[in-house]
C-alpha positions in Angstrom: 0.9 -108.4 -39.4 1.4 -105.1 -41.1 1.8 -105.7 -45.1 4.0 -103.6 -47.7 1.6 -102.2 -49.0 0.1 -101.0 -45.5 3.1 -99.9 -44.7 4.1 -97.6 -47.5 0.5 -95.9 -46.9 1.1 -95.6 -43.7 4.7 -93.6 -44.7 3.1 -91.4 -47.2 -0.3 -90.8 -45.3 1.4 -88.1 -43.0 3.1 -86.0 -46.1 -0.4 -85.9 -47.4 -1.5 -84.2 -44.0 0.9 -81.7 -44.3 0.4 -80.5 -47.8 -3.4 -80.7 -47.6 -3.7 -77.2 -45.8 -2.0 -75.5 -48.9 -3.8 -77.6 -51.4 -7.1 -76.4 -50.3 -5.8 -72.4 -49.9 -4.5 -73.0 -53.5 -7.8 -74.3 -54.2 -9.8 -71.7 -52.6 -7.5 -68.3 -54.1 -6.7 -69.5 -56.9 -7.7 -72.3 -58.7 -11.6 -71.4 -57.8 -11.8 -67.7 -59.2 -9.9 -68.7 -62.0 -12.3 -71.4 -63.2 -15.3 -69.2 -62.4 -13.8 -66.2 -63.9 -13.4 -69.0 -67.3 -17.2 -70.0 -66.8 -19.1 -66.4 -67.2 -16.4 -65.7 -69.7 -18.8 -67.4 -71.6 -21.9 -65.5 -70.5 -23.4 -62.2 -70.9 -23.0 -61.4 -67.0 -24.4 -58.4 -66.1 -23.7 -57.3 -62.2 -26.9 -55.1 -61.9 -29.5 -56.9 -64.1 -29.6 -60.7 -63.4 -32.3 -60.6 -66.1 -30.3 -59.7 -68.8 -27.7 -62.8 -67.8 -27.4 -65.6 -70.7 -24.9 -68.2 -72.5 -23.3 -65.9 -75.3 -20.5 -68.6 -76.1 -17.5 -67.1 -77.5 -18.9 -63.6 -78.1 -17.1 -62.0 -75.8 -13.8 -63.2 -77.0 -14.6 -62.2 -80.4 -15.7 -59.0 -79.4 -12.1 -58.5 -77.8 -11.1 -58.7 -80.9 -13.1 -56.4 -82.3 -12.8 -53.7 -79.4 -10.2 -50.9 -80.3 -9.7 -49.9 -76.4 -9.0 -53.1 -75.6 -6.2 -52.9 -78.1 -5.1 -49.7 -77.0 -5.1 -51.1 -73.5 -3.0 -53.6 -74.3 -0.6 -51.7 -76.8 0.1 -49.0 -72.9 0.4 -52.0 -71.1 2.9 -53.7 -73.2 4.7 -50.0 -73.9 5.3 -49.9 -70.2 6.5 -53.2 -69.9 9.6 -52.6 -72.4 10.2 -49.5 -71.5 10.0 -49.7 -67.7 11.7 -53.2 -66.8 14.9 -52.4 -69.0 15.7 -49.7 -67.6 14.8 -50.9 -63.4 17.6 -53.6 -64.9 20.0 -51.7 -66.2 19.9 -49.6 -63.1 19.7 -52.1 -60.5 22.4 -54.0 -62.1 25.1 -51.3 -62.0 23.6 -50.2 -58.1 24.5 -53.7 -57.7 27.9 -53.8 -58.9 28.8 -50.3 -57.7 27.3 -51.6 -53.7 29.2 -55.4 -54.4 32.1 -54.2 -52.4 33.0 -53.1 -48.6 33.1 -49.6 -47.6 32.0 -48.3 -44.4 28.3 -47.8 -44.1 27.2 -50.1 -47.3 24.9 -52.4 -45.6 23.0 -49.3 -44.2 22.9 -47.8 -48.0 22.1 -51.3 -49.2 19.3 -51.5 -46.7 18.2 -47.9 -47.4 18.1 -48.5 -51.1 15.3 -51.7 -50.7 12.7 -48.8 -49.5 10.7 -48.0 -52.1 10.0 -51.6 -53.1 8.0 -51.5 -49.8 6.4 -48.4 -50.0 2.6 -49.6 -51.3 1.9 -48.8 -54.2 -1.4 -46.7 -53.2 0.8 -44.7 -51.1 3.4 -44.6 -54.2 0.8 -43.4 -56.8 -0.5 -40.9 -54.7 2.9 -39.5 -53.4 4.1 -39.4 -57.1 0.3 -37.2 -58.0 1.1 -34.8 -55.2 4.9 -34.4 -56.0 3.8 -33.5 -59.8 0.6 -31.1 -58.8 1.3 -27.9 -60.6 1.5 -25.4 -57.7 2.4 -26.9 -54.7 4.1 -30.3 -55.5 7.4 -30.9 -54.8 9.0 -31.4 -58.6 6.8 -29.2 -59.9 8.3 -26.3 -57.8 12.3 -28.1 -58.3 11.0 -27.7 -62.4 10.4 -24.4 -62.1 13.6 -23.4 -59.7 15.3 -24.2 -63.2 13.0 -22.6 -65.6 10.9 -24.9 -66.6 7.7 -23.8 -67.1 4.7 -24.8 -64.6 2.4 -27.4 -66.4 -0.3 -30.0 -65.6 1.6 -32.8 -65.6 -0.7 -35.9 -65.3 -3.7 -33.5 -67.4 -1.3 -34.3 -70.6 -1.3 -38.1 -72.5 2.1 -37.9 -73.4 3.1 -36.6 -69.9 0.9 -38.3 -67.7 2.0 -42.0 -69.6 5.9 -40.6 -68.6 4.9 -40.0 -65.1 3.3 -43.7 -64.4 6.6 -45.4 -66.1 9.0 -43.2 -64.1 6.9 -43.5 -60.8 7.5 -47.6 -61.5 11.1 -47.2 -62.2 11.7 -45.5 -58.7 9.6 -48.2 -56.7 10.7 -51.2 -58.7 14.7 -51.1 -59.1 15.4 -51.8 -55.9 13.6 -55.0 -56.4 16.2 -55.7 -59.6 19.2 -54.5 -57.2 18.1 -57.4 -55.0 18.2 -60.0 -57.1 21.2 -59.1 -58.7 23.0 -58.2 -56.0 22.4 -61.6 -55.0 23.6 -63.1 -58.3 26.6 -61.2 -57.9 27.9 -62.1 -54.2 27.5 -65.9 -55.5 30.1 -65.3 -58.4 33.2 -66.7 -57.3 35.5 -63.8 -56.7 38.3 -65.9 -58.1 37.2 -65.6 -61.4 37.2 -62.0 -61.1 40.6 -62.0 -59.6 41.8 -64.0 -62.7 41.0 -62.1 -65.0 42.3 -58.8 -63.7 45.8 -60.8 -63.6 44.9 -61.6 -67.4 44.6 -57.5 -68.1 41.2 -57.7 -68.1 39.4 -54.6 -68.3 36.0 -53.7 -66.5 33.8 -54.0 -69.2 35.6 -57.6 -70.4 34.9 -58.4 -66.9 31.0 -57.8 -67.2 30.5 -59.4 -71.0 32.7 -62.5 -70.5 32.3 -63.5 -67.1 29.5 -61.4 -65.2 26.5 -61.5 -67.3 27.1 -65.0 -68.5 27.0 -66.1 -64.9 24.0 -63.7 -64.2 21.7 -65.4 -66.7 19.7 -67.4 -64.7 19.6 -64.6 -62.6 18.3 -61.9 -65.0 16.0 -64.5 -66.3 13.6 -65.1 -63.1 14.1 -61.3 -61.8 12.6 -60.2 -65.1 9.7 -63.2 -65.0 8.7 -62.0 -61.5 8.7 -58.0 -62.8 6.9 -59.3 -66.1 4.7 -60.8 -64.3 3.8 -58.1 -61.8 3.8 -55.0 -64.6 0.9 -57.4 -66.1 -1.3 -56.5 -63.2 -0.4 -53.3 -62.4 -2.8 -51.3 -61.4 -3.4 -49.4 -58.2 -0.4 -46.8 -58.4 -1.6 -45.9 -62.2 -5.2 -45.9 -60.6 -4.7 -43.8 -57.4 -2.1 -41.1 -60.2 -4.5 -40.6 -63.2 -7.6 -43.5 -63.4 -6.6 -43.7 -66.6 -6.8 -40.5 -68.4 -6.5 -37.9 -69.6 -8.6 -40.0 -72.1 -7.3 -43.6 -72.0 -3.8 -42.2 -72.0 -2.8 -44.7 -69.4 -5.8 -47.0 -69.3 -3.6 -50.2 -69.5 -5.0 -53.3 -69.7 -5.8 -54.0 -65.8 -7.6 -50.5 -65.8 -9.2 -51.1 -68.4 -11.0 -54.6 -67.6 -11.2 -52.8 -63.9 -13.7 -50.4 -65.8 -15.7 -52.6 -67.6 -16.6 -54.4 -64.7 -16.6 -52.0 -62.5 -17.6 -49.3 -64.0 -20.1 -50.7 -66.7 -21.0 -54.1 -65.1 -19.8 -56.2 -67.8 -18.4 -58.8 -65.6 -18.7 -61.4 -68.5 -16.6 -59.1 -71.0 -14.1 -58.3 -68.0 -13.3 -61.8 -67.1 -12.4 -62.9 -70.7 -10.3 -59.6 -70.4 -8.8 -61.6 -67.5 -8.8 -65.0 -69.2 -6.5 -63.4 -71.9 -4.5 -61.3 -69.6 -3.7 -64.8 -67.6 -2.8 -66.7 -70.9 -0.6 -63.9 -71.9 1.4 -64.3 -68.3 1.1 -67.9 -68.5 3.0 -67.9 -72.1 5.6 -65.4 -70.5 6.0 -67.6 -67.9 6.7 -70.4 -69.3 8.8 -69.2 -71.9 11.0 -67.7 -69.5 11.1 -70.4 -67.2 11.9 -72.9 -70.4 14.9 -70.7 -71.4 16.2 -70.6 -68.0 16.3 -74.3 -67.9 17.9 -74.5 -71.0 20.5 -72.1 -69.7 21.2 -74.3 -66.5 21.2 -77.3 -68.5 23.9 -76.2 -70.8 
């Protein structure tokens, strides 16, 4: 005779089977290179020299501290991040509510619109170095049909450090349109309706009712973009590795290069450590508030 208890393991055993296969892929892509990165965090790794390896402790992280690229790295890299994912919002939420309507053809522009988000962003980086080439890229030559002069563009710091943020605006709104557009279709349209009957002008419309309803909305678009401005790396890579100088070393280039590039793989994966700790506290922050919002 099968017992309770049998039978309750019994229930649960095959929900275990199911979610094993993810636990373990988790396990493998995630959880493991995170906890290895942690462990030579604490060791002076070096990728060419296996004699040189030891147990440093904490040096690295104190070095971190101590490193003035690093800071700079972090100071581009956090530069980009406010300056970039306000304006991909700002844009993709007035696409958004200019598209939220019918009009012949606006599912083929809003499908149109979603194309640069899947453009890679190899392909991105390299299209937007070619388009700014002095003598034969495509802006370049527009520039110039309107009298500005012909210039280097990514050879400048100032320039170059514009050129990576703008190349992100183009690929990434699209990815805020989406998500708000999304928002936006949910809102009932009988609030909207009224509060025209209640004189309600368009801007009244989008402080009162629009952005207070798009909240949670805004809140987990940005998280995602926060998240993935963090680790950007291969458009700013493939447009300027980083220079001129360290004007657009951000912080994933710059732990890219000191493992990479100088074989500090110990120094590079606290890089990392702190670079996951600082999305981690983003993250949950975010998240937290977003709960709150729901909750209220």
């Amino acid at each position: 005779m099968v017992t309770k208890k049998e039978k309750r393991i019994g229930e649960k055993s095959p929900v275990l089977y199911f979610i094993l296969p993810a636990i373990i892929l988790v396990a493998v892509i995630l959880i493991f290179p995170l906890l290895f990165a942690l462990g030579i965090s604490f060791f002076n790794w070096d990728l060419i020299d296996e004699s040189a390896r030891g147990f440093i402790g904490f040096s690295n992280f104190v070095n971190i501290f101590k490193d003035k690229s690093f800071w700079n790295a972090l100071f581009l890299q956090l530069g980009f991040i406010f300056i970039a994912i306000p304006i991909e919002t700002v844009i993709g939420f007035f696409v958004a509510m200019l598209l939220n309507r019918e009009f012949k053809g606006v599912k083929v522009i809003r499908s149109l619109l979603l194309l640069p988000v899947f453009v890679l962003p190899v392909l991105s980086g390299l299209t937007w170095r070619l388009m700014l080439q002095p003598e034969y890229g495509a802006i370049s030559f527009l520039l110039t049909k309107i009298g500005v002069s012909q210039t280097t563009w990514l050879a400048k710091p100032t320039t170059a450090y514009a050129a990576v943020i703008i190349q992100d605006i183009w690929r990434m709104w699209p990815f805020m349109f989406m998500f708000l557009y999304s928002g936006l279709i949910n809102i009932p349209p009988s609030l909207i309706e009224a509060a025209d009957l209640d004189g309600a002008g368009f801007w009244d419309k989008v402080f009162k009712i629009i952005l207070p309803l798009l909240k949670p909305t805004f809140t987990t678009a940005i998280l995602l973009r926060l998240i993935d401005a963090l680790r950007i790396f291969s458009e700013v890579f493939v447009m300027t590795e980083g220079g001129p100088g360290n004007a657009t070393t951000l912080l994933s280039l710059y732990i890219y290069k000191q493992a990479f590039r100088y074989f500090n793989i110990g120094y590079a994966s606290a890089m990392g450590i702190i670079l996951t700790i600082i999305s981690l506290t983003i993250a949950i922050f975010l998240v937290r508030k977003n709960m709150m919002m729901e909750s209220a």
